[in-house]
ZAGU-659747 format. One record per residue (C-alpha): residue in three letters; z, y, x; residue number from 1. Coordinates in steps of 0.5 Angstrom, whole numbers. Each point is the difference from the previous one (the first is absolute). Example, Ala and Ser with C-alpha at 12.3 -4.5 7.8 and 13.67 -1.06 7.14 Angstrom:
REM ZAGU-659747
{r ALA, {16, -9, 25}, 1} {r SER, {-2, 7, 2}, 2} 
END
This chain:
REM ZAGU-659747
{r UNK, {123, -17, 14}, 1} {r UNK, {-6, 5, 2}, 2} {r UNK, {-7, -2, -2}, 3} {r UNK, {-2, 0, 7}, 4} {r UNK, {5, -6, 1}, 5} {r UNK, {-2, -4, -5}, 6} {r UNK, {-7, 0, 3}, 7} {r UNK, {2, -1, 7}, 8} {r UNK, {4, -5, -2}, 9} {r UNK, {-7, -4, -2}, 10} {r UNK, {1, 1, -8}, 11} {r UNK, {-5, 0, -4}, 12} {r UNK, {-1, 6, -6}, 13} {r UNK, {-4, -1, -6}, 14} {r UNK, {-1, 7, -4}, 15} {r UNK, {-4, -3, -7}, 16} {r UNK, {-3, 8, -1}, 17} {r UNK, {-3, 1, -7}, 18} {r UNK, {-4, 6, 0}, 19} {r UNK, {-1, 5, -6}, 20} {r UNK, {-6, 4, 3}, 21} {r UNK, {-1, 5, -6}, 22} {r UNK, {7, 1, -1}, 23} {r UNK, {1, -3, -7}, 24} {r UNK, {8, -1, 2}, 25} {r UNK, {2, 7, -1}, 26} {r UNK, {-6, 2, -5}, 27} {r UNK, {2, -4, -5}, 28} {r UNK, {6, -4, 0}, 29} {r UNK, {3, 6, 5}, 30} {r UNK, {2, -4, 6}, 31} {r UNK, {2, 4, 6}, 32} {r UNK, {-3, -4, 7}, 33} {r UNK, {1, -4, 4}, 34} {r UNK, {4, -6, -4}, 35} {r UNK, {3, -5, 4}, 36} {r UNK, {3, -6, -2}, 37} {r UNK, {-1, -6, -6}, 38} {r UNK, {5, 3, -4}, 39} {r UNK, {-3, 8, 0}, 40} {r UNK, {-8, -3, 0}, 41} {r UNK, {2, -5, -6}, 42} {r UNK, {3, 7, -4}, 43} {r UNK, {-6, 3, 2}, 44} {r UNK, {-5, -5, -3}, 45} {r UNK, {3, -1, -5}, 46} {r UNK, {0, 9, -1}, 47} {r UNK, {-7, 0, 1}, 48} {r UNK, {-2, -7, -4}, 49} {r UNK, {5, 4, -5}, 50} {r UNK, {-4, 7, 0}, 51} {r UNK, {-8, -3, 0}, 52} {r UNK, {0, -8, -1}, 53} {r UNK, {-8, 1, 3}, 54} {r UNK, {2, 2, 6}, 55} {r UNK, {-1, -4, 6}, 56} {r UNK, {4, 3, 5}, 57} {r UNK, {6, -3, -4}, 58} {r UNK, {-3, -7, 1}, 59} {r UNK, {-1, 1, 7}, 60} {r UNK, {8, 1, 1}, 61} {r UNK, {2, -5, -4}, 62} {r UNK, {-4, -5, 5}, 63} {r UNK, {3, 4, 6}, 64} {r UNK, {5, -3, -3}, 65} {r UNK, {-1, -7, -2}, 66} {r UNK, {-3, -1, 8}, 67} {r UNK, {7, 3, 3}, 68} {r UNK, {4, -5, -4}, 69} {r UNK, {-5, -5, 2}, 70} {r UNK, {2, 1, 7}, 71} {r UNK, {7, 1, -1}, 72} {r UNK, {0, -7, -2}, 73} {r UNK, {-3, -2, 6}, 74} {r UNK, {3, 4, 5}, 75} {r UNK, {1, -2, 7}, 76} {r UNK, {7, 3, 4}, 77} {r UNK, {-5, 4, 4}, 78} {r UNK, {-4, 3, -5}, 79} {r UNK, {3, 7, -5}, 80} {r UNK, {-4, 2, -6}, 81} {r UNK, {-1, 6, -3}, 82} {r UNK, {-3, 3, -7}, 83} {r UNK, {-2, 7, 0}, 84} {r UNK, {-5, 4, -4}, 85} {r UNK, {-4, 7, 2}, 86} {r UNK, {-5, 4, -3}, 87} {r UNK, {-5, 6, 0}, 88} {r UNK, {-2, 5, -4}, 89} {r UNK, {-4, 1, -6}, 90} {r UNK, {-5, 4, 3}, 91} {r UNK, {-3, -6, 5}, 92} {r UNK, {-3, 2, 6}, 93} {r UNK, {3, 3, 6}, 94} {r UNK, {6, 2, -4}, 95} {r UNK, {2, -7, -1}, 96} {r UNK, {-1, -2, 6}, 97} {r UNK, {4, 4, 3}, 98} {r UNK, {6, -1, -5}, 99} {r UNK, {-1, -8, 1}, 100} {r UNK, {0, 1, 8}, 101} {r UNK, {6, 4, -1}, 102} {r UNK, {5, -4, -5}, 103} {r UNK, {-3, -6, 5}, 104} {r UNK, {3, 3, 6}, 105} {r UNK, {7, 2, -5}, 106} {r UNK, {0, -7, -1}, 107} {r UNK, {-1, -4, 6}, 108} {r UNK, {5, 6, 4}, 109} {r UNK, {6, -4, -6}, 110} {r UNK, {-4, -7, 2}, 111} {r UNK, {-4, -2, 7}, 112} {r UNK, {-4, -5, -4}, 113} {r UNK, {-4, -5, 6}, 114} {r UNK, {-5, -1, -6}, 115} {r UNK, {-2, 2, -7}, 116} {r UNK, {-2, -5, -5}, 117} {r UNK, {-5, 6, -4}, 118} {r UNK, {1, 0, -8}, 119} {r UNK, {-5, 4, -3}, 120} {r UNK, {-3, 1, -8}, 121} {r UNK, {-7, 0, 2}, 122} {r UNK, {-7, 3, 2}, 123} {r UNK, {3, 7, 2}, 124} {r UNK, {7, -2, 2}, 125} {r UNK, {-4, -4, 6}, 126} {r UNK, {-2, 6, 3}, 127} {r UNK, {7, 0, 3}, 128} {r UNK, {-1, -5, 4}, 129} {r UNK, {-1, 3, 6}, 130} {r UNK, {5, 5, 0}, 131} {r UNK, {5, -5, 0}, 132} {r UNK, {-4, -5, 6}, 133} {r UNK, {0, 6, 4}, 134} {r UNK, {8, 0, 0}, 135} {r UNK, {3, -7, -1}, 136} {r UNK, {-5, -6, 1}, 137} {r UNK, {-1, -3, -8}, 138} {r UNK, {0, -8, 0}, 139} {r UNK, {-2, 0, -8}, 140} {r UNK, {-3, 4, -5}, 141} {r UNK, {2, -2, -8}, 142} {r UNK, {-6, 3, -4}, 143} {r UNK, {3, 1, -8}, 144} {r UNK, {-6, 1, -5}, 145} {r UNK, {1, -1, -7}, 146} {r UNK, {-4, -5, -4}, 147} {r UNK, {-8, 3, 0}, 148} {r UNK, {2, 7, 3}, 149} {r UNK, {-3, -1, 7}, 150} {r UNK, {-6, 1, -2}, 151} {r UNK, {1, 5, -5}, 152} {r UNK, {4, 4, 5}, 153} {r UNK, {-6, 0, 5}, 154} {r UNK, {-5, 2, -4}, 155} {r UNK, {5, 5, -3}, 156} {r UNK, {1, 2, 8}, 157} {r UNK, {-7, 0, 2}, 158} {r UNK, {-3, 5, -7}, 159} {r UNK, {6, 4, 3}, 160} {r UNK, {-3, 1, 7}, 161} {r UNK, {-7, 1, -3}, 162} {r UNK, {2, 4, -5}, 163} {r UNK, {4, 5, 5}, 164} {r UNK, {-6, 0, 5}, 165} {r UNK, {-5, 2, -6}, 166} {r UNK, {5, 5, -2}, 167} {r UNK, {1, 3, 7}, 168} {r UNK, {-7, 0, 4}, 169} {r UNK, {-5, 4, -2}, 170} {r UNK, {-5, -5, 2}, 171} {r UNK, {2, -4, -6}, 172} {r UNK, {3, 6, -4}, 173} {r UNK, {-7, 3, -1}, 174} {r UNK, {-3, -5, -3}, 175} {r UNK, {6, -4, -4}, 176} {r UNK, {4, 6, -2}, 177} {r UNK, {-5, 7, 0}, 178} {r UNK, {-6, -2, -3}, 179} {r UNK, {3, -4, -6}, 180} {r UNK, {5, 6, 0}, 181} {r UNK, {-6, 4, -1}, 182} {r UNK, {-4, -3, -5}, 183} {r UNK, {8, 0, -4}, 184} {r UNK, {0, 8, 1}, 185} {r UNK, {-7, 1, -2}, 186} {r UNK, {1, -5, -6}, 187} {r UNK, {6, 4, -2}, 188} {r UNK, {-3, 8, 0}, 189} {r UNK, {-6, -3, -4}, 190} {r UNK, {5, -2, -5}, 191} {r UNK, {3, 6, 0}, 192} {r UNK, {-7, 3, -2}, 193} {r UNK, {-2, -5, -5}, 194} {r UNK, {-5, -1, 5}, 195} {r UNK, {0, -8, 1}, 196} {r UNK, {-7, -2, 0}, 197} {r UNK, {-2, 4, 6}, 198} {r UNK, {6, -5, 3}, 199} {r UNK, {-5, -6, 1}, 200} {r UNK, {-5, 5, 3}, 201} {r UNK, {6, 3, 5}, 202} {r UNK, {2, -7, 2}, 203} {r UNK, {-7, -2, 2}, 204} {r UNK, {-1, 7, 4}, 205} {r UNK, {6, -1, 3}, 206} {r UNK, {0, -8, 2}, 207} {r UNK, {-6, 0, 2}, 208} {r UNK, {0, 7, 5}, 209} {r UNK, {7, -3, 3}, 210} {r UNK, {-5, -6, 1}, 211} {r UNK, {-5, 4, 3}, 212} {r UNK, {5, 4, 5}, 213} {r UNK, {3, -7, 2}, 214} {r UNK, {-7, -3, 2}, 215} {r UNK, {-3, 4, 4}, 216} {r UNK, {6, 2, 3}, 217} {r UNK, {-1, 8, -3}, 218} {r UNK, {9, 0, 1}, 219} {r UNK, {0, -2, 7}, 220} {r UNK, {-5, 5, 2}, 221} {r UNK, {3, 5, -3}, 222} {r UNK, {6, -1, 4}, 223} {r UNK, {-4, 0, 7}, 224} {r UNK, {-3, 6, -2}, 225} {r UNK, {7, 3, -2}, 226} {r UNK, {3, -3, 7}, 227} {r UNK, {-6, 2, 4}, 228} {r UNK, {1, 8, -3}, 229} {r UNK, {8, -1, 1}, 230} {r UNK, {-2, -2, 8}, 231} {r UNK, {-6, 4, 1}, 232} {r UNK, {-1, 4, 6}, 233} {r UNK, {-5, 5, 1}, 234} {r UNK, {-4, -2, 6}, 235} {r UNK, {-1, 4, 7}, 236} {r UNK, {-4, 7, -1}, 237} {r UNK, {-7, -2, 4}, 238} {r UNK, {1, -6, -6}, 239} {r UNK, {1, 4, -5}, 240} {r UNK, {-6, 6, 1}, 241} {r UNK, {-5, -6, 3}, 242} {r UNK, {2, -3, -8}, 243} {r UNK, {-1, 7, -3}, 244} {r UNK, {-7, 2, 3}, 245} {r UNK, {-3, -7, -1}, 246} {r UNK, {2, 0, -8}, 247} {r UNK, {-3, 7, 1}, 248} {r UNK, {-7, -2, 2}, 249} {r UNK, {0, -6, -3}, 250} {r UNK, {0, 4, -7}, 251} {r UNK, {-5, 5, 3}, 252} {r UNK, {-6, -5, 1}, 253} {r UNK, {2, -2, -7}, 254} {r UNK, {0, 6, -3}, 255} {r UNK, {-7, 1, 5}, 256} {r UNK, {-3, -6, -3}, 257} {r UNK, {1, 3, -8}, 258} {r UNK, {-3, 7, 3}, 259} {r UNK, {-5, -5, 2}, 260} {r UNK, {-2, -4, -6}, 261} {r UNK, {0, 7, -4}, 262} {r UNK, {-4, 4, 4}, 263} {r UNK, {-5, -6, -1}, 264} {r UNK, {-5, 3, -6}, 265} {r UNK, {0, -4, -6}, 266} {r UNK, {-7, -4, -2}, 267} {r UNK, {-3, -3, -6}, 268} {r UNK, {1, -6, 2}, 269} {r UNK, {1, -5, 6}, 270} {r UNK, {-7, -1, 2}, 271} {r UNK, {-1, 7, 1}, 272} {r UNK, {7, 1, 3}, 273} {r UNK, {-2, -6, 5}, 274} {r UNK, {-8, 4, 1}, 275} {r UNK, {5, 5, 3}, 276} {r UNK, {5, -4, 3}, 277} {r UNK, {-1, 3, 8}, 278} {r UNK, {1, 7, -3}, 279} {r UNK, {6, -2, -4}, 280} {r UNK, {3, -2, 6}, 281} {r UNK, {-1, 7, 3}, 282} {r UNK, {2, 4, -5}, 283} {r UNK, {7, -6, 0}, 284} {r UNK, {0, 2, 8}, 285} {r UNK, {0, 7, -2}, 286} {r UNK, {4, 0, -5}, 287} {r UNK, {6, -4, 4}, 288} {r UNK, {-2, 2, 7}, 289} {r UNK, {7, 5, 0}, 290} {r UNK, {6, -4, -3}, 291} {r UNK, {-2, -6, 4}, 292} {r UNK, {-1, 3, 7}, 293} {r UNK, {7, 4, -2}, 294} {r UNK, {3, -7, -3}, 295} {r UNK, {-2, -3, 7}, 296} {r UNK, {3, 5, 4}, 297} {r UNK, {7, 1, -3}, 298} {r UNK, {0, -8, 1}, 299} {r UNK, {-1, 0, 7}, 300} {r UNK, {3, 7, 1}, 301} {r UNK, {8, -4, -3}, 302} {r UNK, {-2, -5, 5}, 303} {r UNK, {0, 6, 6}, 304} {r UNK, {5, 2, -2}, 305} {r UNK, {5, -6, 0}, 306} {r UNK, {-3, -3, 8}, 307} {r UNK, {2, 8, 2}, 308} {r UNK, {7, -2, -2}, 309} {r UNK, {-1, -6, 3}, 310} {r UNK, {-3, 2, 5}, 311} {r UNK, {-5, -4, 0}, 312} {r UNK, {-7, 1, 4}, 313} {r UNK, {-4, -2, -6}, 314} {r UNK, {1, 8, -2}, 315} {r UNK, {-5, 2, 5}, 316} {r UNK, {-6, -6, -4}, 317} {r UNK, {3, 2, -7}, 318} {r UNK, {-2, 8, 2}, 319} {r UNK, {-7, -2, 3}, 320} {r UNK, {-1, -4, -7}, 321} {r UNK, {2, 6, -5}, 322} {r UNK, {-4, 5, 4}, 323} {r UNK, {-5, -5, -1}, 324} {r UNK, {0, -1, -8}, 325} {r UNK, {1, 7, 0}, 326} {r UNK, {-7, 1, 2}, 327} {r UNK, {-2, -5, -3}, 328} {r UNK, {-1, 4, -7}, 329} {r UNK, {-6, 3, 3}, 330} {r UNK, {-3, -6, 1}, 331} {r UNK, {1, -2, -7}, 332} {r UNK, {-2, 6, -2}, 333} {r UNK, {-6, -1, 3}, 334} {r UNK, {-3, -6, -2}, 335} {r UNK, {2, 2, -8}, 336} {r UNK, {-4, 5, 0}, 337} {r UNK, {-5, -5, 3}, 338} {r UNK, {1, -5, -6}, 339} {r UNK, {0, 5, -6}, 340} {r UNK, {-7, 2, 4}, 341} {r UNK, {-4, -6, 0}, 342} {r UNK, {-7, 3, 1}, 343} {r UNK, {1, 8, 1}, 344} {r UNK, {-7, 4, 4}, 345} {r UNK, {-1, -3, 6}, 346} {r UNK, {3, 7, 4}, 347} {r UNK, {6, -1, -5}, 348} {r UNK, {1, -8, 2}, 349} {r UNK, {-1, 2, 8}, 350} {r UNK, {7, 5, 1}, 351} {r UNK, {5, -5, -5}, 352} {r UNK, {-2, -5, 5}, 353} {r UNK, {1, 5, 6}, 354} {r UNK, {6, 2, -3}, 355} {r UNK, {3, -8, 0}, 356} {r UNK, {-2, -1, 7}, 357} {r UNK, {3, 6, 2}, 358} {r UNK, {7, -2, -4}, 359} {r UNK, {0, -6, 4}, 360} {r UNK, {-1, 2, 7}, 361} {r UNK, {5, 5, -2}, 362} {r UNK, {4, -4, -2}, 363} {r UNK, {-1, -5, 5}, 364} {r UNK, {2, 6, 6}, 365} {r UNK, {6, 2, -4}, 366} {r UNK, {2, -7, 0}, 367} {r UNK, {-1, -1, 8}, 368} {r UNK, {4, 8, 1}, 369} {r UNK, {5, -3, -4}, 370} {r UNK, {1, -6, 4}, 371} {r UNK, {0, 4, 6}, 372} {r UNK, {6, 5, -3}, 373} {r UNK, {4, -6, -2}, 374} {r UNK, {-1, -2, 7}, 375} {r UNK, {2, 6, 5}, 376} {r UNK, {6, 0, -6}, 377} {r UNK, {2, -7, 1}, 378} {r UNK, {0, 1, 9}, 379} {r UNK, {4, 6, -2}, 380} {r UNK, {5, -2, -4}, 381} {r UNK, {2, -7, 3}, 382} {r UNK, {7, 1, -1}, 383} {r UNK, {-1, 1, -7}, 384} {r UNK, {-3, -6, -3}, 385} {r UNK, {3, -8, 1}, 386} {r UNK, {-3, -5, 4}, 387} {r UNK, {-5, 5, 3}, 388} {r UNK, {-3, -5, 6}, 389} {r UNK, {-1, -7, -6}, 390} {r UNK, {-4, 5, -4}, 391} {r UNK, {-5, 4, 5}, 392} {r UNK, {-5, -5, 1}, 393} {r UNK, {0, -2, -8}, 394} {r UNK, {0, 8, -2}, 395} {r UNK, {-6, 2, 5}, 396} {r UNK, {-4, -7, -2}, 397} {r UNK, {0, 3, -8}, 398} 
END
């Protein structure tokens, strides 16, 4: 009669499962799986105790064997046993999963068991249990371990999984296995050359920079920075040349400043280069006066051309104050020659500070002709600035 009509009738079907997960069966005693019934599982023990007397999956049989027994002498008319056992493969993982559903699914194909009493030899073998409670409901799990071997067996499954991930994440890989594979190859060239004793020098090197490079994360920024080049993007144009004529100016003024320092005279010592500490301060000025105007105006000349590209009205203010550094040059000019001079004929004195008054008033009026300019330039050309009508009253203001 079909299996079906067996569990239509009510009847009650036991399968006493006893599962080699690493495939010991066929390895070592060369038994093909599934193996069903007393007889071929108590051959299959016996091959296997046979073939490795330490192997607990031969242990594991024989009590799938010893528990069917047991049932058959209490059976009840309703109730059909079975004994079969299925295996894995050596190569563990997804590999014996996918055998064990596969010969399960054989199994239960021959035999529609309504419960299965799981036998297994241990912590490995457990791991089925899952996959045999998702295709039949498993009323009893018999754990077989040998006298003082489940914790060996533990320990031995958890230095496994620690050891595989320090072999195969480089996150513990470096520091398990490449620094001690270094300080190894470094040991072994310095042998060649007979050169031992520089071994504890290279040790020390060596410890303490990658000491150092995992402290202060010297690795990590190294990898940010490697990223960063990989993803970087050059900026909008206007971005680029405001960049490059600030980098300009900021090195003019720089190198003004040294012209300055050295167009300062040398003296004796400091209390005479104190005693003449205004007419250094001009000859300073004058000395620095032209990379530091330059300077100014490459920066505020990068600024003007990102706001033309933007469109933007702080053009027009940014040009009054480039014409306005521009002429300030005179001024300075000016009032160096006046500190240099301290106490020059009266006559002399007279037209220097002439000549900064009209620097300033000049100055001055070029600043207000310029502001004027911007402005017909700002009412004429409406259309081409954004957000015209908000920055009309601001840019009349300044």
């Amino acid at each position: 009669m079909p299996n079906e009509e067996f569990l239509a009738k009510g009847q009650k079907r036991t399968l006493i499962l006893c599962v080699d997960r690493d495939g010991d069966l066929a390895i070592k005693g060369g038994i093909k799986t599934p193996v069903v019934g007393r007889g071929q599982n108590l051959n299959a023990a016996v091959s296997l105790a046979l073939h490795d007397p330490e192997e607990p999956d031969a242990n594991a049989i024989f009590e799938a064997v010893r528990v069917y027994d047991r049932l058959l002498g209490e059976v009840k008319s309703e109730e059909v046993f079975e004994i079969a056992t299925i295996s894995g493969s050596d190569l563990g993982g997804v590999e014996a999963d996918r055998k064990i559903v596969a010969e399960l699914n054989e199994l239960l194909g021959t035999f529609t068991a309504s419960e299965v009493i799981l036998v297994t030899d241990g912590y490995s073998d457990e791991a089925v249990l899952p996959l045999v409670q998702s295709r039949v409901p498993v009323s009893s799990v018999r754990r077989i371990v040998v006298k003082h071997s489940e914790s060996i067996e533990e320990t031995a499954a958890i230095f496994t999984r620690y050891l595989k991930m320090i072999v195969e994440n480089p996150r513990y890989s470096r520091m398990a296995l490449g620094l001690p594979g270094l300080l190894i190859l470094i040991l072994g060239i310095l042998s060649i050359f007979n050169m031992l004793y520089y071994y504890w020098i290279a040790f020390v090197f060596v410890v303490s920079a990658f000491m150092l490079i995992k402290g202060f994360g010297v690795d990590r920024t190294a990898k940010n920075f490697i990223q960063w080049i990989r993803e970087y993007s050059p900026p909008p144009l206007q971005v680029q040349i405001s960049s490059y004529s600030a980098i300009a100016g900021v090195l003019c003024l720089g190198v003004s400043i040294y012209l300055g320092s050295a167009n300062i005279p040398i003296y004796a010592n400091i209390a005479n280069w104190m005693g003449h500490l205004w007419e250094n301060f001009g000859f300073f000025i004058q000395g620095s006066m032209d990379l530091m105007v330059i300077g100014v105006i490459l920066i505020l000349l990068g600024r003007a051309m990102r706001w033309y590209f933007e469109h933007d009205v702080k053009l027009l203010r940014n040009a009054v104050l480039i014409v306005t550094v521009g002429w300030f040059r005179e001024i300075l000019y000016t009032t160096s020659n006046i500190l240099k001079n301290p106490s020059p004929a009266a006559n002399a004195n007279a037209d220097l500070s002439g000549q900064l008054i009209f620097s300033i008033i000049i100055g001055i009026l070029i600043s207000v002709a310029s502001i004027l300019v911007a402005l017909v330039i700002h009412r004429s050309a409406k259309g081409f600035f954004k957000k015209t009508s908000e920055h009309v009253e601001d840019f009349g203001e300044n």
